[in-house]
Wavefront OBJ file of the C-alpha trace (Angstrom):
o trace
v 22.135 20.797 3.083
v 20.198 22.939 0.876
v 16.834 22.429 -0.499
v 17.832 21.349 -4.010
v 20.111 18.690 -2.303
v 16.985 17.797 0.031
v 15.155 17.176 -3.354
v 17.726 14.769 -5.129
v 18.016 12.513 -2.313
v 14.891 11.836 -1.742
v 14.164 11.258 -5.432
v 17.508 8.832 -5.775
v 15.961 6.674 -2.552
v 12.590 6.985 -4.557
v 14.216 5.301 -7.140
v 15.725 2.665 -4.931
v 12.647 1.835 -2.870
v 10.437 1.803 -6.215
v 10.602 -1.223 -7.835
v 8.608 -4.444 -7.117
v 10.587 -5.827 -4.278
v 9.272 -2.699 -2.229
v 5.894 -1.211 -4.054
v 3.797 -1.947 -7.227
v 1.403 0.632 -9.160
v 1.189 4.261 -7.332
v 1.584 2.638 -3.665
v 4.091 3.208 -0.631
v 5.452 7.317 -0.196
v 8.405 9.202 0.255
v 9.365 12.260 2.250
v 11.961 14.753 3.323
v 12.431 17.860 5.383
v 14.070 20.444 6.767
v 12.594 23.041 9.806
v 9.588 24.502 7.889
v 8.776 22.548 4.733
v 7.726 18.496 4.568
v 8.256 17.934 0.743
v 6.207 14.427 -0.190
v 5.230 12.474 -2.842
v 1.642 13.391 -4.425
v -0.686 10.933 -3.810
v -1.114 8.288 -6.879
v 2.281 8.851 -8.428
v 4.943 6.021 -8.786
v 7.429 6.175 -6.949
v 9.966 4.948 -9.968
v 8.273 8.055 -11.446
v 9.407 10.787 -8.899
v 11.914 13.473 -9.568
v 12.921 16.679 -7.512
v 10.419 18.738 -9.265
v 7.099 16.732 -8.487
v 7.469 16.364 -4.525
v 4.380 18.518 -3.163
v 6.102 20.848 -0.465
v 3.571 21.252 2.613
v 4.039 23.894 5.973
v 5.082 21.659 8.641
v 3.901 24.520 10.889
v -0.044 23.933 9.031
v 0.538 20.243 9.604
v 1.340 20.247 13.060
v -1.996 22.368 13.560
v -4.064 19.236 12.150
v -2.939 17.343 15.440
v -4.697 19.323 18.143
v -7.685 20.778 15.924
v -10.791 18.855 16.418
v -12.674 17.075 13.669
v -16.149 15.556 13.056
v -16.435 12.041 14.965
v -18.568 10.584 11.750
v -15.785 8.950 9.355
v -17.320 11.054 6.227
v -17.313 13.972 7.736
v -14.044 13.587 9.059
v -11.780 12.567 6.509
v -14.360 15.474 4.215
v -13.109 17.503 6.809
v -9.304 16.517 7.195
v -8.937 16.629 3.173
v -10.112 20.325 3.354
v -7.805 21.044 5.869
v -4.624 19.521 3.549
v -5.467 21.741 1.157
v -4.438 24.285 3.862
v -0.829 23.048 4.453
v 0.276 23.161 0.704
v 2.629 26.322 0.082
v 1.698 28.735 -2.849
v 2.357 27.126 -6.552
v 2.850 23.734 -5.690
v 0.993 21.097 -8.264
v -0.660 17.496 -7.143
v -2.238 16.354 -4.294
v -0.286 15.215 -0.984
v 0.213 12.242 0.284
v -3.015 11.182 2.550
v -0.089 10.441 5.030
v 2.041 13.745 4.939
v 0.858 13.822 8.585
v 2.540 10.299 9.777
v 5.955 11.841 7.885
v 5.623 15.403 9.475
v 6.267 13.292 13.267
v 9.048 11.884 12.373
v 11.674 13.915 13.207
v 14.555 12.380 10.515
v 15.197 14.125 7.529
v 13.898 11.111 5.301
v 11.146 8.808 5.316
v 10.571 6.074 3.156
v 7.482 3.779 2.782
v 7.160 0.616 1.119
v 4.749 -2.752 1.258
v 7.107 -5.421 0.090
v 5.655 -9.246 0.063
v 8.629 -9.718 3.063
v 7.307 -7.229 5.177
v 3.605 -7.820 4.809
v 4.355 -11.712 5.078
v 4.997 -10.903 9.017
v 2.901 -7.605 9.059
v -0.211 -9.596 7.689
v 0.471 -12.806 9.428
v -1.474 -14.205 12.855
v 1.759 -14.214 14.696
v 3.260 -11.537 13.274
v 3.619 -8.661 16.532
v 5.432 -11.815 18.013
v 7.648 -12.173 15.307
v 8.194 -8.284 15.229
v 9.691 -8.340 18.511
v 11.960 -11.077 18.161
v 13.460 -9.660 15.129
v 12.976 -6.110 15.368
v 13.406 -5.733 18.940
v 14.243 -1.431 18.811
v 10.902 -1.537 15.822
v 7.526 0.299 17.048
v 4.852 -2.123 16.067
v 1.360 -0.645 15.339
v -1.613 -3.097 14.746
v -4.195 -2.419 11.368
v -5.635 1.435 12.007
v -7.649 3.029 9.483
v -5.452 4.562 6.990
v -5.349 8.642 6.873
v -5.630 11.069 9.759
v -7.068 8.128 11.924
v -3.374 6.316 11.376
v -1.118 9.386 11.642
v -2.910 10.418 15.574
v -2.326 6.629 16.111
v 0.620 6.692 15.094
v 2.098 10.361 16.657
v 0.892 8.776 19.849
v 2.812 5.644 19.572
v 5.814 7.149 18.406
v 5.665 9.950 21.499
v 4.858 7.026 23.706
v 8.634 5.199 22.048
v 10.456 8.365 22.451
v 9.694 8.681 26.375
v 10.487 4.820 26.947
v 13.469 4.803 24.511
v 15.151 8.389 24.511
v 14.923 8.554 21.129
v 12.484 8.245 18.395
v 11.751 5.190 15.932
v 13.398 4.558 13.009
v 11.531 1.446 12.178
v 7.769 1.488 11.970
v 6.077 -1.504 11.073
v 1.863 -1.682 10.593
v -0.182 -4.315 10.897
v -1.346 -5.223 7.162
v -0.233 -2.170 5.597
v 3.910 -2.032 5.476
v 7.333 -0.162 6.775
v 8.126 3.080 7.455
v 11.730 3.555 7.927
v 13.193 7.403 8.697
v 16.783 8.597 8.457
v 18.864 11.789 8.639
v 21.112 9.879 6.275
v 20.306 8.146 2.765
v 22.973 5.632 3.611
v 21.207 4.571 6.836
v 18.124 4.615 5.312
v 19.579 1.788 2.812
v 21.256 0.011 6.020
v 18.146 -0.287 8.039
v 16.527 -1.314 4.662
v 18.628 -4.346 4.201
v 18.573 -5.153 7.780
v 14.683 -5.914 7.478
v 14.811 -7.306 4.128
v 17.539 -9.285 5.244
v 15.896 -10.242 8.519
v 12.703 -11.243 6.887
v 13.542 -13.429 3.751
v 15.747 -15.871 6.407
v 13.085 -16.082 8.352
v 10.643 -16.773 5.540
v 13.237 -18.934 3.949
v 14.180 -21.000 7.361
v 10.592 -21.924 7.694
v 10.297 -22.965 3.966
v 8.357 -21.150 2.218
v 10.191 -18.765 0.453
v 10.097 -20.023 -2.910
v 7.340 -18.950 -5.526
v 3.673 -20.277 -5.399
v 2.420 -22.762 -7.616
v 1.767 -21.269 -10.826
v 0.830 -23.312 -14.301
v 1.283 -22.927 -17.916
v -1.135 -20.515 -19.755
v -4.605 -22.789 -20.752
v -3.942 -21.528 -24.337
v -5.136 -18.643 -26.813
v -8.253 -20.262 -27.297
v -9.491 -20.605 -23.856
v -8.005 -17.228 -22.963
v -10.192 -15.970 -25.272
v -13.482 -17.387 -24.807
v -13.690 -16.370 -21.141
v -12.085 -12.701 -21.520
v -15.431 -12.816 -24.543
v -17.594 -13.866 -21.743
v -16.372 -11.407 -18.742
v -16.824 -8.528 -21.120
v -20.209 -9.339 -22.228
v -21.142 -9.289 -18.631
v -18.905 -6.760 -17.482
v -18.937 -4.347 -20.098
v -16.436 -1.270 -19.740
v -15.405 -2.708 -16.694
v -13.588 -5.265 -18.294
v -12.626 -3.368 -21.637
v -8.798 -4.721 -20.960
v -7.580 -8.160 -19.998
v -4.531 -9.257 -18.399
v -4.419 -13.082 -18.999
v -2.227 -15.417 -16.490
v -1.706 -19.343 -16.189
v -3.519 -20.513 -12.684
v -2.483 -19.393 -9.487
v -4.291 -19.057 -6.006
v -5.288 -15.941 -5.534
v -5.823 -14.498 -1.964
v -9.020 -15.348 -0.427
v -9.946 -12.167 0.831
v -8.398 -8.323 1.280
v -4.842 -7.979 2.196
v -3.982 -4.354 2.583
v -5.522 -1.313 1.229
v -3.024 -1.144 -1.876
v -4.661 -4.714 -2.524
v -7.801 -3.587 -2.129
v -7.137 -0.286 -4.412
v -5.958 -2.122 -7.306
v -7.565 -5.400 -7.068
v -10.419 -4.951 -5.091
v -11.176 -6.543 -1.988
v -12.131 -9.915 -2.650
v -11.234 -11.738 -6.381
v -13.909 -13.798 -8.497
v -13.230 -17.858 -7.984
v -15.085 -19.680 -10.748
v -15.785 -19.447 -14.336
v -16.880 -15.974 -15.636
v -20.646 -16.363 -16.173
v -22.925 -13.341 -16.426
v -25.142 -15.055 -13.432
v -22.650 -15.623 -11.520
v -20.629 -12.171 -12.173
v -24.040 -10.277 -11.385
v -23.936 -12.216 -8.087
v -20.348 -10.748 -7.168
v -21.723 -7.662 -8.098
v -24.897 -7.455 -6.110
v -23.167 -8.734 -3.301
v -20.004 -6.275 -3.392
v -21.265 -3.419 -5.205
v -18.806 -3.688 -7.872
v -17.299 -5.446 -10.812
v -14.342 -7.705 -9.696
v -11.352 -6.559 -11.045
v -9.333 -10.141 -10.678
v -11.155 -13.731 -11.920
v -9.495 -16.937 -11.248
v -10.826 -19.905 -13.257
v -9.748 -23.801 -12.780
v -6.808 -23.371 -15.285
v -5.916 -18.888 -15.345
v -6.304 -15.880 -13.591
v -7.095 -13.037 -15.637
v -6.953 -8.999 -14.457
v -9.956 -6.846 -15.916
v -10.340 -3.040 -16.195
v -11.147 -0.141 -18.015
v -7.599 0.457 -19.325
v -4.685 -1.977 -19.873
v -2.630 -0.188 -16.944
v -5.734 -1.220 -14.526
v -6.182 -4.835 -15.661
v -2.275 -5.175 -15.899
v -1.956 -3.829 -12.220
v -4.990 -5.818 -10.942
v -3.125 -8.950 -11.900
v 0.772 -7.788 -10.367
v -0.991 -7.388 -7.241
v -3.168 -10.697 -7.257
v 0.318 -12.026 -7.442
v 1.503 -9.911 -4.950
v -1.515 -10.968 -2.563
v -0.157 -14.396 -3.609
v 3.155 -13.664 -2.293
v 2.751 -12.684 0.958
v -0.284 -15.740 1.194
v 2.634 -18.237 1.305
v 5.502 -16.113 2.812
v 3.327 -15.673 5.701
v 3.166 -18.812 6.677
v 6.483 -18.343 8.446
v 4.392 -16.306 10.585
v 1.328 -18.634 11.413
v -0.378 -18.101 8.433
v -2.560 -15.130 6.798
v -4.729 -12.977 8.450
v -7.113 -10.690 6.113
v -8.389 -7.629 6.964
v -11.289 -7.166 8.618
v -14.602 -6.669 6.725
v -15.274 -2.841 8.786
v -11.765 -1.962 7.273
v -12.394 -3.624 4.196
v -16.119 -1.293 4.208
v -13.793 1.957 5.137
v -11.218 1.978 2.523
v -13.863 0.917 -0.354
v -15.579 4.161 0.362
v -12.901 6.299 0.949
v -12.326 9.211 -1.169
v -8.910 9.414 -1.298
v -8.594 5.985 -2.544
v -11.202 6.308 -5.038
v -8.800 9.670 -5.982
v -6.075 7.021 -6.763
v -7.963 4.874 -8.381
v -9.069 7.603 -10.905
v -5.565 8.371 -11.449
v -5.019 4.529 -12.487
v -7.090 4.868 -15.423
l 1 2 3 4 5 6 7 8 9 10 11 12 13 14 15 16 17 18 19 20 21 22 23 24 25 26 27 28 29 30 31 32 33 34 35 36 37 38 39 40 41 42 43 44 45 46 47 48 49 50 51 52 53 54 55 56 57 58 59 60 61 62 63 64 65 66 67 68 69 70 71 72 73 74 75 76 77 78 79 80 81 82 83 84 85 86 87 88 89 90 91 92 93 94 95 96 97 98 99 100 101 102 103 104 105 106 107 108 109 110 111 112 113 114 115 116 117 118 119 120 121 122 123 124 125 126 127 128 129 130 131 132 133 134 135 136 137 138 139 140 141 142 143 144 145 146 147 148 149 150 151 152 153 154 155 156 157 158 159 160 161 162 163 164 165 166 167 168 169 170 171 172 173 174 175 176 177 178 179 180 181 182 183 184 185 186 187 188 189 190 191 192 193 194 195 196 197 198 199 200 201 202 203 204 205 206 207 208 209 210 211 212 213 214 215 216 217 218 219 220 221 222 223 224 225 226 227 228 229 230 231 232 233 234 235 236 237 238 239 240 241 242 243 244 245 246 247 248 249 250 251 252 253 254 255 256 257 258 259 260 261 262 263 264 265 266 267 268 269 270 271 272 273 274 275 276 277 278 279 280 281 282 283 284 285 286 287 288 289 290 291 292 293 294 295 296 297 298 299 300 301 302 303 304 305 306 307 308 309 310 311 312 313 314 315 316 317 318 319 320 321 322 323 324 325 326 327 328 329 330 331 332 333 334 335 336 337 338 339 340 341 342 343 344 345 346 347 348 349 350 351 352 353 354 355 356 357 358
């Protein structure tokens, strides 16, 4: 198979694995590869949005070089350190920035890679029971618990997946990770979209046996006027920060931070109560930002700079929503905890995406 034909798979199961079921905004990432070149999705982009021409094409010679060099032990340092060397692996001429995970897709040996968060998979990924319910119904799946996202996840993970290949004879071609999503790998797009059903398939029974696959509650908007009078409110406190609205009838939103797609576009923890300036500067003094997602007794409203931003803020609040209830097949919801929740806030390659939101 030649490179072009590389290129157009890999966009087509883009395509496939794009949509809402799978990912919302710029999350989840898609590789392929042949001997020498990892082509990827650039960090930020939708995948709905890819084509053959905007995969980032690394040297999977450079990027096996990143697992045996030595780094800085401090996390700044070391991911300042890691993003330098990324630069390293891209080949001459090639636009965008990489995924933060080209490393994770360079181990996997298959051709194709595809990863996705869907509300299914993070129902039993982000639920208390949910490495039990892994290996009941993914019994060949490698199962890796919450690991800092980046070059921290991808040594993690190489190690896991080595660890697989000696026990199994062959390598994984199901990843699931702990409040954070699927990886599935393939030499063949129509296995990729076989093992695909398989866990989608696997997953909504499960979620639907135990009951609780239906939609959350959700009410009626409280009307144009009320809409209106706390959006006026939020923005005087907020200011640019809450330039655009995204107005929804009354849902629960999660109660803290779910995954760091979750805590990208909606920030880590939403705003419960009515949008006072008092209470708003509390949030802030307490988090160190703005939140981007306010529910009130009777909405939930999305706030951002932008109308993209606000819009996405809310799609994920419902998202969050989503996988609150689905994962109570699973024994319930388990956030993430607050030392994650500090890493990913500060990251720089998330605050790169989030720039690229705007």
């Amino acid at each position: 198979m030649n490179d072009r034909e590389l290129l157009e798979t890999i966009a087509g199961l883009s395509a496939a694995f794009g949509g809402d079921r799978y990912v919302r905004g710029g999350g989840g990432n898609t590789s392929c590869k042949n001997d020498s070149t990892l082509w990827i999705k650039p960090s930020g982009l939708a995948l709905s949005d890819m084509t053959p021409g905007n995969f980032v094409a690394l040297s999977r010679a450079r990027l096996a070089e990143l697992y045996e060099t030595a780094f800085p032990a401090d996390d700044t340092g070391r991911e300042r350190a890691v993003k330098d060397f990324m630069t390293t692996t891209i080949l001459p001429g090639q636009p965008g920035r990489p995924s933060v995970e080209a490393p994770l897709h360079n181990a996997f040996p298959q051709r194709y890679v595809v990863h996705t968060h869907p509300a299914l998979v993070n129902a039993m990924t982000c639920g208390r029971d949910g490495e039990a319910a892994c290996a009941r119904l993914f019994p060949t799946a490698l199962w890796v618990g919450f690991v800092e996202p980046g070059y921290t996840l991808s040594m993690v993970i190489r190690k896991a997946m080595l660890a697989y290949e000696e026990k199994a004879g062959k390598p994984p071609e199901t990843l699931l990770l702990g409040n954070h999503g699927v990886f599935i790998a393939h030499d063949r797009p129509e296995g990729m979209r076989r093992l695909y059903g398989e866990v989608m398939g696997k997953l909504e029974k499960a979620v639907g046996d135990a009951g609780f696959l239906g939609e959350p509650e959700r009410r009626g908007s409280p009307g144009r006027a009320a809409e209106d009078a706390a959006i006026a409110r939020a923005r005087a406190a907020m200011g640019a920060d809450a330039a655009e609205a995204a107005p929804s009838g009354w849902f629960r939103t999660p109660e803290g931070a779910i995954t760091p797609d979750h805590i990208v576009y909606c920030k880590s923890y939403m705003f419960k109560g009515e949008p006072e300036a008092a209470a708003l500067a509390a949030y802030r003094e307490k988090r160190g930002c703005w939140p981007r997602v306010v529910e009130t007794a009777d909405a939930v409203y999305g706030f951002g700079s932008s109308r993209k931003v606000a819009d996405l803020a809310l799609e994920m609040a419902w998202d969050g929503a989503l996988i609150a209830q689905y994962a109570n097949a699973f024994g319930g919801i388990q956030y993430l905890d607050e030392r994650f929740v500090r890493f990913i806030e500060g990251w720089e390659v998330e605050s790169y995406r989030q720039r690229l939101m705007q």
